[in-house]
C-alpha positions in Angstrom: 95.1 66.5 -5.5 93.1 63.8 -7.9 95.2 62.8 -10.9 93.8 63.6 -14.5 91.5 60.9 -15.9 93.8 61.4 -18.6 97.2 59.5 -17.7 97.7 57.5 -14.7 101.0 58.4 -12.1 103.7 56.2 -13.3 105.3 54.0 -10.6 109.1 54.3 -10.8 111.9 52.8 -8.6 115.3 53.9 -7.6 118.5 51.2 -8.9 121.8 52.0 -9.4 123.0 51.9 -12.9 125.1 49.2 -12.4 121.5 47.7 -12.2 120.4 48.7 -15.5 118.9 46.3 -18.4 118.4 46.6 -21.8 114.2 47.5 -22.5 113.8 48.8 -18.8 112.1 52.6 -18.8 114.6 55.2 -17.3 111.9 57.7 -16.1 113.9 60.3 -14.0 117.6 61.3 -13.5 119.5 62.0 -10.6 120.5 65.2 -12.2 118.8 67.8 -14.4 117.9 66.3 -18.2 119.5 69.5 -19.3 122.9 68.9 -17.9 122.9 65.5 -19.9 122.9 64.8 -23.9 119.6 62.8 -23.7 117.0 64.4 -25.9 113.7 63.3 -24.0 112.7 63.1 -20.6 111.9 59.8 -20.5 113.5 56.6 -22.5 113.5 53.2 -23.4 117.4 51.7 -22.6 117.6 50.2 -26.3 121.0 48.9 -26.1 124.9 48.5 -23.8 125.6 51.8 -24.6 122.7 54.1 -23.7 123.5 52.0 -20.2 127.1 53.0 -20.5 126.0 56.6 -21.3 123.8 56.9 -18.3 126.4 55.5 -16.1 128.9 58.2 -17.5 126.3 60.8 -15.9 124.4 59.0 -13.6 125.2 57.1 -10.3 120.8 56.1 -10.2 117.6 56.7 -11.9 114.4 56.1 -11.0 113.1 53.3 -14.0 109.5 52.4 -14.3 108.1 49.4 -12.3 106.8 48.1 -15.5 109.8 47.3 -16.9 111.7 46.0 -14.2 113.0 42.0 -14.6 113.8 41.3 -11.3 111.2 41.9 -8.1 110.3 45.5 -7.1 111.2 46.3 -3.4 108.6 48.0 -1.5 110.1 51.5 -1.2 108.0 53.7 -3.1 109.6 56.4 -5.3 108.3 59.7 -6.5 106.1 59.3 -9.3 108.6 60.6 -13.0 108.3 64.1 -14.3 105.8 64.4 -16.9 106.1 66.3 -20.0 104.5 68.9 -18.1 107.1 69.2 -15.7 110.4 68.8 -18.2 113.5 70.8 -18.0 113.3 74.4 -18.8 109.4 74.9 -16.9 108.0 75.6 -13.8 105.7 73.5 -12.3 103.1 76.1 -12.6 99.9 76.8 -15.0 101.1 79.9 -15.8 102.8 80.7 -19.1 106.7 81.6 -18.8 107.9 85.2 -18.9 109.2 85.6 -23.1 111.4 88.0 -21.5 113.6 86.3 -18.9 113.0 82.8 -20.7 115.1 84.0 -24.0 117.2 86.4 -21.6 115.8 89.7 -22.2 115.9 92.4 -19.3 113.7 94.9 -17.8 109.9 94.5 -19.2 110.4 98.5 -20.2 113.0 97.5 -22.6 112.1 99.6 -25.6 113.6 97.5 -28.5 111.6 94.2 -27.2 111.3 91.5 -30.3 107.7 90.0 -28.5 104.7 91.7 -27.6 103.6 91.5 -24.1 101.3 89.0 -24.0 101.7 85.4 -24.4 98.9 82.8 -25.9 98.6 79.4 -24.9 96.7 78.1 -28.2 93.8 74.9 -27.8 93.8 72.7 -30.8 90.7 73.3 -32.6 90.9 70.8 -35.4 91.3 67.3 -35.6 94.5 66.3 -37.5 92.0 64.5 -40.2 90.3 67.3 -40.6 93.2 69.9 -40.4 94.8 67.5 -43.4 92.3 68.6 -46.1 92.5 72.2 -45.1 96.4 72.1 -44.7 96.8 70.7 -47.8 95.3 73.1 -50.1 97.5 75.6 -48.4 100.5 73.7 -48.7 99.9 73.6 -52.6 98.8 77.6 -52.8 101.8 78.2 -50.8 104.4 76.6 -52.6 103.3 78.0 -56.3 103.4 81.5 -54.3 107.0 80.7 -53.3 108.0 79.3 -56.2 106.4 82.0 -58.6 107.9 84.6 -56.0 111.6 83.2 -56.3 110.8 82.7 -60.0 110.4 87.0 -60.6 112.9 88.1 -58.2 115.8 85.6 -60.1 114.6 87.4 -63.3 113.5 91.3 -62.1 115.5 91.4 -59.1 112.3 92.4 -57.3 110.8 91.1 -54.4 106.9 90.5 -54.3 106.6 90.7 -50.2 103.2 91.3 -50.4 102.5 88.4 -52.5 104.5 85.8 -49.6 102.4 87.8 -47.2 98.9 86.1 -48.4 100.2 82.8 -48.5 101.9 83.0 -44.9 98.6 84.3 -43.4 96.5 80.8 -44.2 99.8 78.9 -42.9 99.4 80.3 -39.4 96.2 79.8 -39.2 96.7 76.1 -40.1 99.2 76.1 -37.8 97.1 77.7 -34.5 94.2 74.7 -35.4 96.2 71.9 -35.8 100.3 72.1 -36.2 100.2 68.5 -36.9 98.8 68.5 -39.9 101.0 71.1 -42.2 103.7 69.9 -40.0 103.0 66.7 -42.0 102.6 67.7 -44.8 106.2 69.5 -45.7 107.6 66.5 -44.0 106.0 64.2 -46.7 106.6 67.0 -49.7 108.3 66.0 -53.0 112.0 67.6 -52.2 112.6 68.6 -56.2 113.9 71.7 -55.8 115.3 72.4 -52.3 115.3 75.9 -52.1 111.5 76.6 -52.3 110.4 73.8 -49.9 113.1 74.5 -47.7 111.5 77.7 -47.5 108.1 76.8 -46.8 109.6 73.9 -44.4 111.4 76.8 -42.2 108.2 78.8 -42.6 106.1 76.4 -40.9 108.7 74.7 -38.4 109.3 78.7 -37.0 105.2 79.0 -37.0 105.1 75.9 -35.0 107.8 77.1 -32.7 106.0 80.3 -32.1 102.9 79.0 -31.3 104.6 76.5 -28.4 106.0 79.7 -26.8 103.1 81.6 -27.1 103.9 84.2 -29.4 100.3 86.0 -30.7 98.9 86.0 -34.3 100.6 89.3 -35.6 104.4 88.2 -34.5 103.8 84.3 -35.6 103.2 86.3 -39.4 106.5 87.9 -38.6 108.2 84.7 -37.9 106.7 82.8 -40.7 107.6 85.5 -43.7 111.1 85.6 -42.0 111.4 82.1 -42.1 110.4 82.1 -45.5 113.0 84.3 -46.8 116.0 82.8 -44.4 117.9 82.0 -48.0 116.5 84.2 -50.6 119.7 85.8 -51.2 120.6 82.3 -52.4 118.9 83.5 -55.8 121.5 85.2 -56.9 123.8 82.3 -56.5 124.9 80.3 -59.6 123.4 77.2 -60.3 126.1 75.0 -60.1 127.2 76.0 -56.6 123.5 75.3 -55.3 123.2 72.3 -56.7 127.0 71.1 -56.2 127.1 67.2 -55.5 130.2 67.1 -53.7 132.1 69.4 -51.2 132.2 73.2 -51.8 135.7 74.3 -52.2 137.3 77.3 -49.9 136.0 80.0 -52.5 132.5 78.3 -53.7 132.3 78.4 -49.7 132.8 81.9 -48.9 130.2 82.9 -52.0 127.5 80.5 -50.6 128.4 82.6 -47.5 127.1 85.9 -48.9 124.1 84.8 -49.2 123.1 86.5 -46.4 124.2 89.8 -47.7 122.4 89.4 -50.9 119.1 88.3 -48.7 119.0 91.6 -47.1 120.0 93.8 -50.0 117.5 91.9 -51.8 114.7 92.9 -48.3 115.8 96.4 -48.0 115.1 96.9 -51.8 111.8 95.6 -51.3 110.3 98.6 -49.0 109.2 98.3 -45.6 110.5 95.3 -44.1 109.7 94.1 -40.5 113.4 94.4 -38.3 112.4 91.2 -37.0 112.3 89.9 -40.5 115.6 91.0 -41.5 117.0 90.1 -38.3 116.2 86.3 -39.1 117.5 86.6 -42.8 120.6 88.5 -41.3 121.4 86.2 -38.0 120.1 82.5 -39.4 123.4 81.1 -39.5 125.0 82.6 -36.1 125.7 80.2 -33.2 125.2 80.7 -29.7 129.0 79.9 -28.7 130.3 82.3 -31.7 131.1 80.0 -34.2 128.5 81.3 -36.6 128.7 84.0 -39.6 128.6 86.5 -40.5 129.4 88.8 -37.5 130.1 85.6 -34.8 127.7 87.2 -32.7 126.9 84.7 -29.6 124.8 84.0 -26.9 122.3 86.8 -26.2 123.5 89.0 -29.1 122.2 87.1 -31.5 118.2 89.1 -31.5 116.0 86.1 -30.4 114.0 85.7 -33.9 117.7 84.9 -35.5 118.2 82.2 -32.2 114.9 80.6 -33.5 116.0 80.9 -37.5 119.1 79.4 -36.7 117.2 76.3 -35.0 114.6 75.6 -37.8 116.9 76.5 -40.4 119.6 73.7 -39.2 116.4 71.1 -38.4 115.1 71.3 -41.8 118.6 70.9 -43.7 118.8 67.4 -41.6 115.7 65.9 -42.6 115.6 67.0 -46.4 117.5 65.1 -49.0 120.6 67.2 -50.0 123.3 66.3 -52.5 126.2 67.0 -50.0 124.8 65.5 -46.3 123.7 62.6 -44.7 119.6 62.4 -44.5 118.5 62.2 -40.7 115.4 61.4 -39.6 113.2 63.7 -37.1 114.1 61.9 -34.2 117.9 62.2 -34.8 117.6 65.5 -35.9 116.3 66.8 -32.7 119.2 64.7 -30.8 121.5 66.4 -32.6 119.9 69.8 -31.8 120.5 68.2 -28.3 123.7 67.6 -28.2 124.2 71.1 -29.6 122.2 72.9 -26.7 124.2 75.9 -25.3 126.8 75.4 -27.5 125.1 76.3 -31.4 122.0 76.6 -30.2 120.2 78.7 -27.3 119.3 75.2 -24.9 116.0 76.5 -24.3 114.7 77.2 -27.6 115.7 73.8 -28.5 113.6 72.2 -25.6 111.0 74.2 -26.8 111.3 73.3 -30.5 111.4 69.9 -29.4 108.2 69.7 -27.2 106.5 71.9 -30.6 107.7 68.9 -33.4 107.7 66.0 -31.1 109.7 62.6 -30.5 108.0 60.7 -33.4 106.1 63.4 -35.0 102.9 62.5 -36.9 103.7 61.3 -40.2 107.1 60.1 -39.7 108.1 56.6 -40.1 109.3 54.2 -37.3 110.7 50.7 -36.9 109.8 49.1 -33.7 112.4 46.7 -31.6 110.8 43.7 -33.2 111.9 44.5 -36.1 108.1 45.8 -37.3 108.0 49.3 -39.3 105.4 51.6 -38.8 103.9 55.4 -39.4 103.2 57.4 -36.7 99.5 58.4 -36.7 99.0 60.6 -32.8 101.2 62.0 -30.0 100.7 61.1 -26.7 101.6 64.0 -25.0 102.1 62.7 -21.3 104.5 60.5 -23.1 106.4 61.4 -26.2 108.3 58.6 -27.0 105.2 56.1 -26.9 102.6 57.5 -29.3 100.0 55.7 -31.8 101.2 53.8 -34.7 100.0 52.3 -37.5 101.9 48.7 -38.3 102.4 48.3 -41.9 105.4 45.7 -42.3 106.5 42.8 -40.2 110.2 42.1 -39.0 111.3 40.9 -42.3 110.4 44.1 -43.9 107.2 42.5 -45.7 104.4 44.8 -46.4 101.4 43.6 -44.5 97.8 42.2 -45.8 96.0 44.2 -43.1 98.0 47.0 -41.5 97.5 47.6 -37.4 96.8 50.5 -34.9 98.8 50.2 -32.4 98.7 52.5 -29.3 101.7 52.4 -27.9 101.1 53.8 -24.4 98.5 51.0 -23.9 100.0 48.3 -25.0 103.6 47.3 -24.4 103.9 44.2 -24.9 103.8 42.5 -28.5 100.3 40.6 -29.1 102.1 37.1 -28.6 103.6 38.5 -25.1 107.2 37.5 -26.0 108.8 40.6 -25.4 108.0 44.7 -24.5 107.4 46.8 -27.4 109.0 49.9 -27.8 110.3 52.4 -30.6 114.0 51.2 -31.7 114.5 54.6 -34.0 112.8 57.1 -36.1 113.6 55.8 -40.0 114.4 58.9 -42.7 112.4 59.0 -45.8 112.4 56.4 -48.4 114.0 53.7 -45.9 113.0 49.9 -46.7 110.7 51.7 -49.5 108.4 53.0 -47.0 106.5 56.0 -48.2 104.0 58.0 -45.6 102.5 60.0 -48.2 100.6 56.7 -49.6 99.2 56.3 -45.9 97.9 59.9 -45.5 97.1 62.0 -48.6 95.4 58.9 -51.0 
């Protein structure tokens, strides 16, 4: 079989990991990804301990030729696993079964959460493009939240219908381009948490969906119930929500009902999807039974509260909050890693993963020179080397003239000192960078 004209086969070698150096490409394991805590199938060693980490799983790996120091011997190895072929996925065109791939049983099952069919979905916008449009629904949709919210903290009522017309343009965004409103919440103003974090989940879910192949009448369901995973928190007092420090035993066991106020709130509201109030109900269960409010686990959690539980906890890491630590993306989704099987379902965070990407568009990056830059494509053959756009040099100095770099082409730096690789994603605001200047002026 012909390789694609799109990527070339990778080369790779077998060396113990006693053999391993700082910079070289570590593109297979002797052991599933799965069954270790590193997030993407393929990485850069960036310092002693990622070699220590590997050795405390690994006996070899296969690295790429590319980055090895010393000679190559002349043994040929099997070319790495692509994205394509990453844990959790057959090697096979075919789209995965919904229902053995989140652990459901026979395909008669009457109380099914999917629809039969799956969809794989073609990009039909460019990102650029996708921006404009994505942006004036990013804008209708958060005055829709916020207005919604607004009314039900002063009626009590819920205006479902109302969310409903703002979700519908979201999906649709989202099926074009997911980069682009994916973007966008990323690089939102975070002044008042609870509406963005509800359009954040909204679209984080949508884009989830659409990676697994759920059609255009459940990604609505998914996105309204994503939108509405903390509406019960407006009944909440003020000072709890917007606490600076620690909640105490009691402010945390109110915070906690929440969730019962979110469905009272939904079941006042009419007719309300199951899957909807499902996600509002099961958003903060864990997989291992750790979660509230019933510590359901594993498979009894109904899969649409599995995903709210994931996009829920990813958007709390990357948005400024009073009481946590701001991560960026890419340590975000490590954490989601390190937390597969054990908070979270493992497969729908491999799937979440491959949806928002290593170094998701948008994002900020500093480079192992020292260099900071905005990510501006994915490569999808391989995630950790996409296309950036250089903006400051190692001493943190904003550059004259700013430069595309494409990372899967070249790497090595322009004066050929050293390779050139992604040292770690950066969280908002860090050295003063701000992506929004880069992408919406």
């Amino acid at each position: 079989m012909e390789n694609s004209p799109q990527f070339s086969v990778m080369m790779t070698q077998m060396v113990a990991v006693d053999e391993l150096q700082v910079g070289m490409y570590v593109a297979q394991l002797d052991r599933p990804w799965l069954e270790t805590p590193f997030l993407f199938q393929g990485f850069y060693i960036r310092d002693a301990d990622e070699i220590e980490l590997i050795k405390s799983y690994c006996k070899q790996v296969y690295v790429s030729r590319e980055s090895i120091v010393c000679d190559p011997v002349s043994t040929s190895a099997p070319p790495a696993a692509t994205s394509s072929t990453a844990r959790g996925t057959k090697k096979s065109k075919k789209r995965f079964s919904l229902r053995s791939f989140f652990g459901f049983g026979a395909a008669s099952e009457s109380n099914a959460d999917f629809h039969e069919s799956t969809v794989f979905y073609a990009e039909t916008s460019e990102f650029k493009d996708e921006l404009g449009a994505a942006s004036g629904i990013q804008e209708n949709a958060i005055k829709t939240v916020h207005g919604v919210m607004q009314n039900l903290t002063k009626s009590g009522t819920l205006d479902l219908p109302h969310l409903e017309t703002a979700v519908v343009p979201m999906v649709d965004s989202v099926l074009r381009n997911p980069a682009a409103l994916a973007c966008l919440v990323r690089l939102q103003q975070k002044n008042d948490y609870l509406y963005q974090h509800s359009l954040a989940s909204s679209v984080w879910a949508t884009i989830l969906g659409r990676q697994i192949g759920l059609n255009r009448d459940d990604l609505k369901v998914i996105a309204l119930g994503a939108m509405l995973l903390d509406v019960g928190k407006t009944q909440l007092p003020d000072e709890i929500l917007s606490k600076p420090d620690k909640l105490s035993d009691e402010e945390r066991e109110l915070m906690r009902r929440h969730v019962a106020f979110g469905l009272d709130i939904l079941r006042k509201a009419g007719d309300v999807d199951s899957r909807v109030l499902d996600m509002v109900a099961h958003h903060h269960e864990r997989y291992n039974g750790t979660g509230y409010p019933a510590k359901l686990s594993g498979n009894d959690i109904p899969v649409f509260g599995r995903i709210a539980g994931i996009v829920d906890a990813y958007d709390a890491m990357i948005t400024p909050r009073p009481y946590a630590t701001l991560m960026s993306s890419y340590d975000a989704l490590r954490k989601l890693r390190v937390l597969a099987d054990v908070e979270f379902q493992a497969e729908i965070v491999e799937q979440f993963t491959r949806a928002i990407g290593a170094f998701p568009t948008g994002t900020a990056v500093e480079l192992n020179s020292g260099e900071v830059a905005i990510v501006t494509k994915q490569n999808r053959i391989r995630r950790l080397r996409p296309e950036i756009l250089i903006i400051m040099d190692a001493n943190k100095e904003l550059l004259e003239n700013f430069r595309i770099v494409d990372l899967n082409e070249e790497t090595v730096s322009p004066q050929g000192t050293h390779s050139l690789w992604i040292e770690r994603g950066l969280p908002p605001g860090e050295f003063g960078v701000d992506p929004t200047e880069f992408f919406l002026n």
